[in-house]
Backbone and ligand atoms as CSV (ligand in chain L), in Angstrom:
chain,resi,resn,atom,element,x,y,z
A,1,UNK,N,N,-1.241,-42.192,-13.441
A,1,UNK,CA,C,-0.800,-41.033,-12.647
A,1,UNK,C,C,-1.786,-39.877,-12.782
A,2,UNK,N,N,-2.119,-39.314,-11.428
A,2,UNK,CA,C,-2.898,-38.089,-11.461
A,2,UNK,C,C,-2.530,-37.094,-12.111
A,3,UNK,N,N,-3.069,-35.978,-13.025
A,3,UNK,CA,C,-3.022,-34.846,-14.175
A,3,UNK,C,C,-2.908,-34.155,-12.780
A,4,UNK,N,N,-1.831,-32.761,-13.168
A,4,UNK,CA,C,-1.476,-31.750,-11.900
A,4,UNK,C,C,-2.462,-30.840,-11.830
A,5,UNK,N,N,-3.640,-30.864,-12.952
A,5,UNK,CA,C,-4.964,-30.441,-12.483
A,5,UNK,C,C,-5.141,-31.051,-11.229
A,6,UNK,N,N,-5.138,-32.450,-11.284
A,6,UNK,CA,C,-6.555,-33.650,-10.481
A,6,UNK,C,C,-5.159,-33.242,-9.088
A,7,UNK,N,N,-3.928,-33.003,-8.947
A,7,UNK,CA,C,-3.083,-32.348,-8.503
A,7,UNK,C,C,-3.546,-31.402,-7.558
A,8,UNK,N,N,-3.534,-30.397,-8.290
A,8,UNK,CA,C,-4.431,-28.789,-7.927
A,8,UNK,C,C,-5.866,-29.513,-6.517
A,9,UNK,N,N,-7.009,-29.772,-7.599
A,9,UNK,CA,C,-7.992,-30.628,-7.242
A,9,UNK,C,C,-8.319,-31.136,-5.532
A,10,UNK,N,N,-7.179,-31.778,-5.691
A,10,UNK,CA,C,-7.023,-32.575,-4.407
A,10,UNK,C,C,-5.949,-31.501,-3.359
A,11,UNK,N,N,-5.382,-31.000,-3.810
A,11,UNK,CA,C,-5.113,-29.675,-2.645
A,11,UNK,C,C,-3.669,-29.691,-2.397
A,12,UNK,N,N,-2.943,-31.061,-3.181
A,12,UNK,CA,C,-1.561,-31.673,-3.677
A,12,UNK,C,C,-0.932,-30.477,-3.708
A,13,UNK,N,N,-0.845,-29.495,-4.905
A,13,UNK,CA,C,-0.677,-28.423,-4.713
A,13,UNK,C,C,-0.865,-27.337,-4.874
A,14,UNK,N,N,-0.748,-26.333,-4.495
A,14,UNK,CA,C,-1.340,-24.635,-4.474
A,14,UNK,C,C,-1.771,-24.009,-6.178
A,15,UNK,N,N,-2.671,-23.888,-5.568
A,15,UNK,CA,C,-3.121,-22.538,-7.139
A,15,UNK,C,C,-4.082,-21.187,-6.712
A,16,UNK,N,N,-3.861,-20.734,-7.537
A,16,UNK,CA,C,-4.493,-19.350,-7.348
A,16,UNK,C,C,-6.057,-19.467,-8.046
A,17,UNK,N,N,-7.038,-19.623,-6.977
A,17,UNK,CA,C,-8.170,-20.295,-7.165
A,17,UNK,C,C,-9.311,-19.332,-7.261
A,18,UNK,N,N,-10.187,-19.498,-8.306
A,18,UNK,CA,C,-11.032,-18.429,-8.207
A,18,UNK,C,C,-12.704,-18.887,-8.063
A,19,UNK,N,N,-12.862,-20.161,-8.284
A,19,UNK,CA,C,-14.569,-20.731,-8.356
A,19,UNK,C,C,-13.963,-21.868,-7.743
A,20,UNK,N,N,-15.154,-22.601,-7.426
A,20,UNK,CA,C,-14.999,-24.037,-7.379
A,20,UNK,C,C,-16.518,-24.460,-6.907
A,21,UNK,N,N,-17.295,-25.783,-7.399
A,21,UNK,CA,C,-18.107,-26.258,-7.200
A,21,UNK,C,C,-18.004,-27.382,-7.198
A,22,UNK,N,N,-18.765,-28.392,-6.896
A,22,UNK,CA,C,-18.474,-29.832,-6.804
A,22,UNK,C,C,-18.472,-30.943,-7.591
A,23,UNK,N,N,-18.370,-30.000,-8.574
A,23,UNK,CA,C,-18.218,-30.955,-9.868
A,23,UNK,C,C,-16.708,-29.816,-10.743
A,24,UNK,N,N,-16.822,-28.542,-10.237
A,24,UNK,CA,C,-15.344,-27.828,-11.280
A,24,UNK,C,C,-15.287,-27.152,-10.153
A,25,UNK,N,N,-13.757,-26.641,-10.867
A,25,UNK,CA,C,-12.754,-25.777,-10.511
A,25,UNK,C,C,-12.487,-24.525,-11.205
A,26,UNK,N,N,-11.931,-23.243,-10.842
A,26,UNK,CA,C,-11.404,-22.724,-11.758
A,26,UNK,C,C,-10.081,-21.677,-10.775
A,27,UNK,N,N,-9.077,-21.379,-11.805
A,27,UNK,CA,C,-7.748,-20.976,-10.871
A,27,UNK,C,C,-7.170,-20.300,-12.262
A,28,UNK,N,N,-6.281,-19.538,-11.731
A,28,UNK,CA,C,-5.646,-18.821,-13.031
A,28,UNK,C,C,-4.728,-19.251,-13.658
A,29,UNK,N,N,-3.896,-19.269,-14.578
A,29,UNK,CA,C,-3.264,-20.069,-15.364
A,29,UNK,C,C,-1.645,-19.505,-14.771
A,30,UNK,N,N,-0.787,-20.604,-14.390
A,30,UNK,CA,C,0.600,-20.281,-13.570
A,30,UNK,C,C,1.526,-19.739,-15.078
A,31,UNK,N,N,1.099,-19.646,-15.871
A,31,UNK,CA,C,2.218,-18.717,-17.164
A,31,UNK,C,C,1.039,-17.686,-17.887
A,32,UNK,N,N,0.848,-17.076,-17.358
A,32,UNK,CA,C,-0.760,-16.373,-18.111
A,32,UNK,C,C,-0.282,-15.839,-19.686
A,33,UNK,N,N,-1.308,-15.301,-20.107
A,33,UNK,CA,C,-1.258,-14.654,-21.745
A,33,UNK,C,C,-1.267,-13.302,-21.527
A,34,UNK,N,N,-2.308,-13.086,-20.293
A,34,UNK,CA,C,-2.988,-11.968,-19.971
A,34,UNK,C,C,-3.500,-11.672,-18.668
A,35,UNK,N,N,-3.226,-10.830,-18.296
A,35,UNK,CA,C,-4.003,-10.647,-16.494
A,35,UNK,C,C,-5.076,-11.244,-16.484
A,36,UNK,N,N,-5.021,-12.422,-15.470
A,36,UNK,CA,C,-6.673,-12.857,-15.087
A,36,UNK,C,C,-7.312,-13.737,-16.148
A,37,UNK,N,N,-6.030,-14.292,-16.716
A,37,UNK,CA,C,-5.761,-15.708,-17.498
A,37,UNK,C,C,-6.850,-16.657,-17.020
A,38,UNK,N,N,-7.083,-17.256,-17.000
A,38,UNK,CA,C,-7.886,-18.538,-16.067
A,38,UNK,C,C,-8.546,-19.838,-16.868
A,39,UNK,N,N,-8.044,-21.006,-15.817
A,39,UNK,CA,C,-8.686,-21.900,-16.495
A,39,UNK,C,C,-9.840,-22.665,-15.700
A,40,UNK,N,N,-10.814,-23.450,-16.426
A,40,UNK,CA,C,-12.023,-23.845,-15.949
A,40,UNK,C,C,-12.343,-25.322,-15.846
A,41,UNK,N,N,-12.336,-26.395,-15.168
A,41,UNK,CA,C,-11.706,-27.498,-14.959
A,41,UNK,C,C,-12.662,-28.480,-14.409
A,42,UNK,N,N,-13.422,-29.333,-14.754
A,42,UNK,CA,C,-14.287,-30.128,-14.727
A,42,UNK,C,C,-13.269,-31.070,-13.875
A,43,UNK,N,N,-13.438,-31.593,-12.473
A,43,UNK,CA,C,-13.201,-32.441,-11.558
A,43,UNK,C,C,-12.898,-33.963,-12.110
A,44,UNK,N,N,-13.781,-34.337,-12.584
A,44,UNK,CA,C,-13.481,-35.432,-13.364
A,44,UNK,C,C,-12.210,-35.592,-14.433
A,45,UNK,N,N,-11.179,-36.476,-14.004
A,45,UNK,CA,C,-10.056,-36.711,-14.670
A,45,UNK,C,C,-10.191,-37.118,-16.397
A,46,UNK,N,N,-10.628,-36.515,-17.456
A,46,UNK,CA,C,-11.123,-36.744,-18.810
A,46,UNK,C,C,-10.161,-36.161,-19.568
A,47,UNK,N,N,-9.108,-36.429,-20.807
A,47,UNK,CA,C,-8.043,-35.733,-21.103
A,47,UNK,C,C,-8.497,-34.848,-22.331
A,48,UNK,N,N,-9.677,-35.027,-22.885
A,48,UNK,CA,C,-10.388,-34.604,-24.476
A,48,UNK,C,C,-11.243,-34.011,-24.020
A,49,UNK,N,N,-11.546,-32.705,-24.236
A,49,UNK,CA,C,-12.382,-32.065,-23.895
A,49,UNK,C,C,-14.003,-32.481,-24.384
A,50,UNK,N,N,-14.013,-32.904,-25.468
A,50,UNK,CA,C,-14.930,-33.801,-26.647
A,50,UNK,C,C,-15.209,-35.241,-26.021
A,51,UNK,N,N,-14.726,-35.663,-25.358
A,51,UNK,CA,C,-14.860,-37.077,-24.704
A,51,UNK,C,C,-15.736,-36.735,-23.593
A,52,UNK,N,N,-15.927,-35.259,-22.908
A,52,UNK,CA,C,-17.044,-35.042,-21.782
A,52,UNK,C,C,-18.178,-35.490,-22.115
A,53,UNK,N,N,-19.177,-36.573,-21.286
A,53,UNK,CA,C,-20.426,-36.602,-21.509
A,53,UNK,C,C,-21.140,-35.334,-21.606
A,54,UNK,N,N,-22.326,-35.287,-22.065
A,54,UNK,CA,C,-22.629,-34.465,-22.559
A,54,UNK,C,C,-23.222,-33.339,-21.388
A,55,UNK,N,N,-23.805,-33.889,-20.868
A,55,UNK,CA,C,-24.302,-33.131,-19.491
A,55,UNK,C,C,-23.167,-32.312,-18.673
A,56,UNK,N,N,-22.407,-33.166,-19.057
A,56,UNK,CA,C,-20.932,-32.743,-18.164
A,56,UNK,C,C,-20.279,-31.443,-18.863
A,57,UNK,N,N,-20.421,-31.572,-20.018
A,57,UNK,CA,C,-19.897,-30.528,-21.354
A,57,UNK,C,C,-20.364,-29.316,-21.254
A,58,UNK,N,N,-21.808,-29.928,-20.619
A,58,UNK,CA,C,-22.902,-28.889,-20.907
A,58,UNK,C,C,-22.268,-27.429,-19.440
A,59,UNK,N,N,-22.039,-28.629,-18.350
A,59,UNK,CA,C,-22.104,-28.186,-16.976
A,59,UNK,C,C,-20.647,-27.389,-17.042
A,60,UNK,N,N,-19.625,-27.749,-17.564
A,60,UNK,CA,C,-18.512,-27.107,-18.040
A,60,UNK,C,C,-18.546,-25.405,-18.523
A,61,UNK,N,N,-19.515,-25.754,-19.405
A,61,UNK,CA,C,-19.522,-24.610,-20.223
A,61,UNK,C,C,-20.404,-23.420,-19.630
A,62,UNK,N,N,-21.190,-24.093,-18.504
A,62,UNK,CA,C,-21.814,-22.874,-17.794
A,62,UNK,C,C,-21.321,-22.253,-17.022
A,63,UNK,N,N,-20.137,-23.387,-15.906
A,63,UNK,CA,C,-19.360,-22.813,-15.162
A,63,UNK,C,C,-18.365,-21.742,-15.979
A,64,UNK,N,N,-18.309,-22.385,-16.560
A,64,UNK,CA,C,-17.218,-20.949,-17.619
A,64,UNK,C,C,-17.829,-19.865,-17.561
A,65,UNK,N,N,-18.795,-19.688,-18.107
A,65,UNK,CA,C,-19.444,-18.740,-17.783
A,65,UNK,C,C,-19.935,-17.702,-16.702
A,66,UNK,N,N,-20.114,-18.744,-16.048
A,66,UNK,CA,C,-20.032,-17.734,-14.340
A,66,UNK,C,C,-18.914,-17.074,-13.780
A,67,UNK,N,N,-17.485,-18.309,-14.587
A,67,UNK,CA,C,-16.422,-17.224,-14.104
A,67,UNK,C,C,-15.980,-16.146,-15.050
A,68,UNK,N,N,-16.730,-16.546,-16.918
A,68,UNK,CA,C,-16.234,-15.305,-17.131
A,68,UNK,C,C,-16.862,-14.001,-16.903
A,69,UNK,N,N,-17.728,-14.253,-16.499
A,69,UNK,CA,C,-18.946,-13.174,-15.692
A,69,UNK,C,C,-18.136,-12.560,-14.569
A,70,UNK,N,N,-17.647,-13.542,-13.848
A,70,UNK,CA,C,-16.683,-12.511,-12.361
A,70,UNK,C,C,-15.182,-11.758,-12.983
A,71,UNK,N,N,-14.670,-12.381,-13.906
A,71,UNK,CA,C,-13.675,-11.894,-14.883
A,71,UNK,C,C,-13.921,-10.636,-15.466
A,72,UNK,N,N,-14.765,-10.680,-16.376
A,72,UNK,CA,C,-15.378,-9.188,-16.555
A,72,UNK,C,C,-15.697,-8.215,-15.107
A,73,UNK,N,N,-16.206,-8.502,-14.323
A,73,UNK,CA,C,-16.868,-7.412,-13.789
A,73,UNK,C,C,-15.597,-6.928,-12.807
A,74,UNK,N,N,-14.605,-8.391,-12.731
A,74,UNK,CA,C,-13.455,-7.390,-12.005
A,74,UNK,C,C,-12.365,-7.112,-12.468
A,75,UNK,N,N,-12.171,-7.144,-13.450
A,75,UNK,CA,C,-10.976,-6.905,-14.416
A,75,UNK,C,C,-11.501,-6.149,-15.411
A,76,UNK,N,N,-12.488,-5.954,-16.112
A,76,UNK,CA,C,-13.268,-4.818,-16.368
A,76,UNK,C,C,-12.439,-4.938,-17.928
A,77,UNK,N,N,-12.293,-6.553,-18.954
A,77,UNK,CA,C,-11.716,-6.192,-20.425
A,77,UNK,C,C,-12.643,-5.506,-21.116
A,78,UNK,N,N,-12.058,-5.589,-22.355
A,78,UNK,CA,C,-13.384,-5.477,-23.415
A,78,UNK,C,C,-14.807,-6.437,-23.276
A,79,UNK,N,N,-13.973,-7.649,-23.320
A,79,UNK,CA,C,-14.867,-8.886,-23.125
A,79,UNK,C,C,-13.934,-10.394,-22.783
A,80,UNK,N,N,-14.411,-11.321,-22.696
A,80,UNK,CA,C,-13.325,-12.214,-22.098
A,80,UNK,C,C,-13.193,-13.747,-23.386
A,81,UNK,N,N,-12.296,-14.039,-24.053
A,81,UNK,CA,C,-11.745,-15.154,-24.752
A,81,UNK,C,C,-12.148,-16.257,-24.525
A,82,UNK,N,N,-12.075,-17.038,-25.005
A,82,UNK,CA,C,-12.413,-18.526,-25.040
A,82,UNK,C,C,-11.346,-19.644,-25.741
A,83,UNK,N,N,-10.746,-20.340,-25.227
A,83,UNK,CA,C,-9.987,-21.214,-25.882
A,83,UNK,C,C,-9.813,-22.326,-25.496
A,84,UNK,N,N,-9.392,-23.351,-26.394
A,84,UNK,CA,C,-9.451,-25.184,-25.873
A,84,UNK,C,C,-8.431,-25.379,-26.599
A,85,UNK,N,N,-7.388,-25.472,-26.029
A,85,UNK,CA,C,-6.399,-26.893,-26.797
A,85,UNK,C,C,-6.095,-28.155,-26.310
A,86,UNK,N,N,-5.404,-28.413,-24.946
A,86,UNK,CA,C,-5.180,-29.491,-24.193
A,86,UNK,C,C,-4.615,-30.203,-24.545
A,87,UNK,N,N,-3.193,-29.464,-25.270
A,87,UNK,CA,C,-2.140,-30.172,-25.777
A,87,UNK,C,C,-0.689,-30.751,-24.776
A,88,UNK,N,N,-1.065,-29.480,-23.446
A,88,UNK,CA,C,0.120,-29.593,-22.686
A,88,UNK,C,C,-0.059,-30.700,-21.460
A,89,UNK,N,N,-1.583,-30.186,-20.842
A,89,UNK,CA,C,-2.391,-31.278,-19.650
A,89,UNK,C,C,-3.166,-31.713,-20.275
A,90,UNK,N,N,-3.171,-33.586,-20.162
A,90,UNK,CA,C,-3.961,-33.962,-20.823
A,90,UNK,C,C,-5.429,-34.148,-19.674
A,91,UNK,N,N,-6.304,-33.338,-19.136
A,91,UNK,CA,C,-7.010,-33.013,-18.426
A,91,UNK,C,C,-7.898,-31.890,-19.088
A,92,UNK,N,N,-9.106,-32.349,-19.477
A,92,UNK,CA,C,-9.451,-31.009,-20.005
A,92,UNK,C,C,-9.871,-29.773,-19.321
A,93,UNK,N,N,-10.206,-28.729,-19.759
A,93,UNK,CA,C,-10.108,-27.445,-19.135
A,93,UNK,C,C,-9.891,-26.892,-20.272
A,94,UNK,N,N,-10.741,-25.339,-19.603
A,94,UNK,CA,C,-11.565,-24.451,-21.056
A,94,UNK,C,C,-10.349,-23.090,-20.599
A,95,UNK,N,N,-9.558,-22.351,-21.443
A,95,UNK,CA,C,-8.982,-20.735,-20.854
A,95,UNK,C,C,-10.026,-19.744,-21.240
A,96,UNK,N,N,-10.059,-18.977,-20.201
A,96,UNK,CA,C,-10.329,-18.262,-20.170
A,96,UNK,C,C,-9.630,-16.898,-20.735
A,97,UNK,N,N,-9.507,-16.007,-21.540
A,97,UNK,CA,C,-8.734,-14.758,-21.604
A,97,UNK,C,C,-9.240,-13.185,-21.705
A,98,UNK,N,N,-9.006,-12.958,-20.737
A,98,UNK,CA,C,-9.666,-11.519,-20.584
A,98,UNK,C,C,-8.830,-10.677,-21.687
A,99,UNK,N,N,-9.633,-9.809,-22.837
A,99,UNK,CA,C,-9.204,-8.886,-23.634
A,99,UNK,C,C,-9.218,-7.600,-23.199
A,100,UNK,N,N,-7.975,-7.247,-23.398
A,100,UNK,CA,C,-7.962,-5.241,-23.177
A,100,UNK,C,C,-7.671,-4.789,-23.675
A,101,UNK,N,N,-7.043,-4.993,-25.358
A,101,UNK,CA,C,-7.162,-4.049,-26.741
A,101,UNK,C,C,-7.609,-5.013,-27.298
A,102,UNK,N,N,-7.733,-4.566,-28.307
A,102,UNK,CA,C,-8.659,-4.869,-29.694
A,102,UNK,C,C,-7.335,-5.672,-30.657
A,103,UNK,N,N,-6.024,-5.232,-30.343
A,103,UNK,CA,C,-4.565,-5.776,-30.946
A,103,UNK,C,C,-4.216,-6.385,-30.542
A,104,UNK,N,N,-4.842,-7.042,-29.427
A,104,UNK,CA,C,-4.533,-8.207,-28.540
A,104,UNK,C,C,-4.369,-9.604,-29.107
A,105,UNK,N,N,-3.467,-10.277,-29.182
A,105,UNK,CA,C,-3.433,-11.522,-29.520
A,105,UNK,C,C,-3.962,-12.929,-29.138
A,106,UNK,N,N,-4.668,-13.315,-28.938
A,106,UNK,CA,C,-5.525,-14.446,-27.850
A,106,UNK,C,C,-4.787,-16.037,-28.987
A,107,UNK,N,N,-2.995,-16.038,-28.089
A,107,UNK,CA,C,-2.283,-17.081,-28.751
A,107,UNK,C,C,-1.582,-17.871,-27.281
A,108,UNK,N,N,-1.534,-19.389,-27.169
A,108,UNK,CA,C,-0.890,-19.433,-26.165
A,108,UNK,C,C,0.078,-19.379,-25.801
A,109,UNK,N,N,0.896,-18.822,-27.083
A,109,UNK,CA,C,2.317,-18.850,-27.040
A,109,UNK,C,C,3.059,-17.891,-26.436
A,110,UNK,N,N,2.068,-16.779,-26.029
A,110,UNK,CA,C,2.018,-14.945,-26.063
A,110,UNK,C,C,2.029,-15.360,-24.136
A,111,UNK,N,N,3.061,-15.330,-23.857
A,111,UNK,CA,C,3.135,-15.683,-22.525
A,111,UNK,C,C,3.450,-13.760,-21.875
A,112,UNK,N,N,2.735,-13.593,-20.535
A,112,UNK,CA,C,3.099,-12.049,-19.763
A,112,UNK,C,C,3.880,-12.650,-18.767
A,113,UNK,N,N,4.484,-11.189,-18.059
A,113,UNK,CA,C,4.635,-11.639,-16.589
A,113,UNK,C,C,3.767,-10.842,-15.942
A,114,UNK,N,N,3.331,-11.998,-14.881
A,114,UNK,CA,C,2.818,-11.153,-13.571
A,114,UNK,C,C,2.608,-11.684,-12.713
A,115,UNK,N,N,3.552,-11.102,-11.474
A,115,UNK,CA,C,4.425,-11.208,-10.489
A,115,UNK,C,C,3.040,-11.657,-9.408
A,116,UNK,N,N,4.212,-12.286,-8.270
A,116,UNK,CA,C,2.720,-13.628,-7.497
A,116,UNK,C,C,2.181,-12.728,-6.922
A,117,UNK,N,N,2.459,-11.170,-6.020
A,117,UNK,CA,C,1.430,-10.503,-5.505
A,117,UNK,C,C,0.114,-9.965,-6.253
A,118,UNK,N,N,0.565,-9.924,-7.653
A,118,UNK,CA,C,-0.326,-9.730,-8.501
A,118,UNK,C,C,-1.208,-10.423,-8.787
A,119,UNK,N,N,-0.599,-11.564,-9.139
A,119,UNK,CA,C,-1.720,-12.997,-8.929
A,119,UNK,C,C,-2.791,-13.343,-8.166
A,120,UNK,N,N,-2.076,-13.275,-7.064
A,120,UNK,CA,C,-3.206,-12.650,-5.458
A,120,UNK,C,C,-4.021,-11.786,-5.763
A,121,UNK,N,N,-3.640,-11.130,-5.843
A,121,UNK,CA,C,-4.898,-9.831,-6.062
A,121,UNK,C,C,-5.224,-10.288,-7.273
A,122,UNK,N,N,-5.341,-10.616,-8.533
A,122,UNK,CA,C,-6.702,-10.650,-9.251
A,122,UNK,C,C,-6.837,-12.203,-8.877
A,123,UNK,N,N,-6.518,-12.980,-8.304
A,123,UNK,CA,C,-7.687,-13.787,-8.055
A,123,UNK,C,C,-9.000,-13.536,-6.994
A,124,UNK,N,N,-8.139,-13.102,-6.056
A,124,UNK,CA,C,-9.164,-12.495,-4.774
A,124,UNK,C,C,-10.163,-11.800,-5.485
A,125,UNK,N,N,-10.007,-11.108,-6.401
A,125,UNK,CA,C,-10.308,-9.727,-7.442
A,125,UNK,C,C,-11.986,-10.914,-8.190
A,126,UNK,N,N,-11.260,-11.839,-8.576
A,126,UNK,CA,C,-12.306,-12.573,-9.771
A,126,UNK,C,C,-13.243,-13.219,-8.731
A,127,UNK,N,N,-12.536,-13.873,-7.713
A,127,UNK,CA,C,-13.152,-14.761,-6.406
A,127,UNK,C,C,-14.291,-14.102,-5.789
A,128,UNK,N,N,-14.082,-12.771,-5.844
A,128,UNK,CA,C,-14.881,-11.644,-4.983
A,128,UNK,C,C,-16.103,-11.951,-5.492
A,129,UNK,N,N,-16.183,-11.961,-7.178
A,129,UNK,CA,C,-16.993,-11.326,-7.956
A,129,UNK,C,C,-17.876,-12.654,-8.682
A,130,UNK,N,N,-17.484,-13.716,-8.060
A,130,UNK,CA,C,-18.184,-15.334,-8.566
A,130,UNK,C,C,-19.247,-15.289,-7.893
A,131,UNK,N,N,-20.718,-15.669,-8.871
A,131,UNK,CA,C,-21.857,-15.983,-8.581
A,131,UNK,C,C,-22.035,-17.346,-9.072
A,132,UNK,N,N,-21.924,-18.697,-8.417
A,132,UNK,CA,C,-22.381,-19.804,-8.592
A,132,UNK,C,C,-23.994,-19.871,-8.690
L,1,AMP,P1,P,-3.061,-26.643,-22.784
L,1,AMP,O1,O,-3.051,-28.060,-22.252
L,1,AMP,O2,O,-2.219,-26.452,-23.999
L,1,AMP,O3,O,-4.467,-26.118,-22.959
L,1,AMP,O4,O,-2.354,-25.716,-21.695
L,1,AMP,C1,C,-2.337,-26.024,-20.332
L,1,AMP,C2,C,-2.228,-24.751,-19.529
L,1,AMP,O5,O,-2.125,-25.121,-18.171
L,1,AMP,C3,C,-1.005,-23.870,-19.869
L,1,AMP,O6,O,-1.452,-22.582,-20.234
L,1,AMP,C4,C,-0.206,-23.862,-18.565
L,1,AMP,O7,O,0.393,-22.615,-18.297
L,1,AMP,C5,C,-1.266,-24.212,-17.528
L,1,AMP,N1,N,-0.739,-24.850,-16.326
L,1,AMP,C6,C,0.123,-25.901,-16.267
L,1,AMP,N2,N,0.368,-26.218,-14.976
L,1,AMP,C7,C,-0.363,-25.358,-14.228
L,1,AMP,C8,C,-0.520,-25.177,-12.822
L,1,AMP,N3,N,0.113,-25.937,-11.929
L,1,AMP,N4,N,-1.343,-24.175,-12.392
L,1,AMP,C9,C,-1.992,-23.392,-13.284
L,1,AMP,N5,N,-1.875,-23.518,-14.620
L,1,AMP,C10,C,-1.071,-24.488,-15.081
């Protein structure tokens, strides 16, 4: 059975999408931690993030980068988080977490709300601001 990433992916169903290239994805996370949450999602159905060939790992980790580059410049944190667990989808994918205090907790348990017009707007917000 397809991961509701490979889900997402294929257009199955809706997410709030902020990059995408032809090898990843990236969309914001539907229970965020933090405004402009986001995760970064290598196309290829792989459930271990550590199981990515290496090139692929490599290509992962740059795309991350580009989106946490549009993350920063439109959400404007301190600086933006990094985290891997892939305990819930077994699909790997890197979070992203934009920081805006310093007391900030970067836990995934630390769930916000923010409401779907909001969502909209910072993805449009991060989308704007992606340099592939
Ligand atoms: P983990 O596998 O523990 O790294 O966490 C998976 C993350 O995927 C969680 O933070 C979920 O909120 C998120 N998630 C699950 N389903 C969706 C979805 N349909 N769209 C966006 N994010 C999702």
């Amino acid at each position: 059975m397809s991961s509701i990433f490979t889900k997402i992916i294929k257009g199955d169903i809706p997410s709030y999408k902020v990059a995408e290239s032809e090898s990843h994805i990236a969309f914001l996370d539907i229970n965020p931690i933090a405004e402009g949450h986001t995760l970064v999602v290598p196309k290829k159905e792989i459930d271990y993030v550590f199981d990515l060939p290496d090139d692929l790992f490599s290509e992962t980790m740059s795309f991350a980068k580009k989106v946490a580059g549009a993350v920063d410049r439109a959400l404007k944190p301190i600086r933006t988080g990094v985290v891997v667990d892939g305990r819930e989808v077994p699909h790997a994918h890197i979070h992203l977490i934009p920081i805006y205090k310093n007391t900030q907790e970067v836990a995934l348990r630390n769930k916000v709300k923010v409401s779907k017009s909001r969502m909209e707007e910072i993805s449009a917000a991060i989308a704007k601001e992606v340099i592939l």
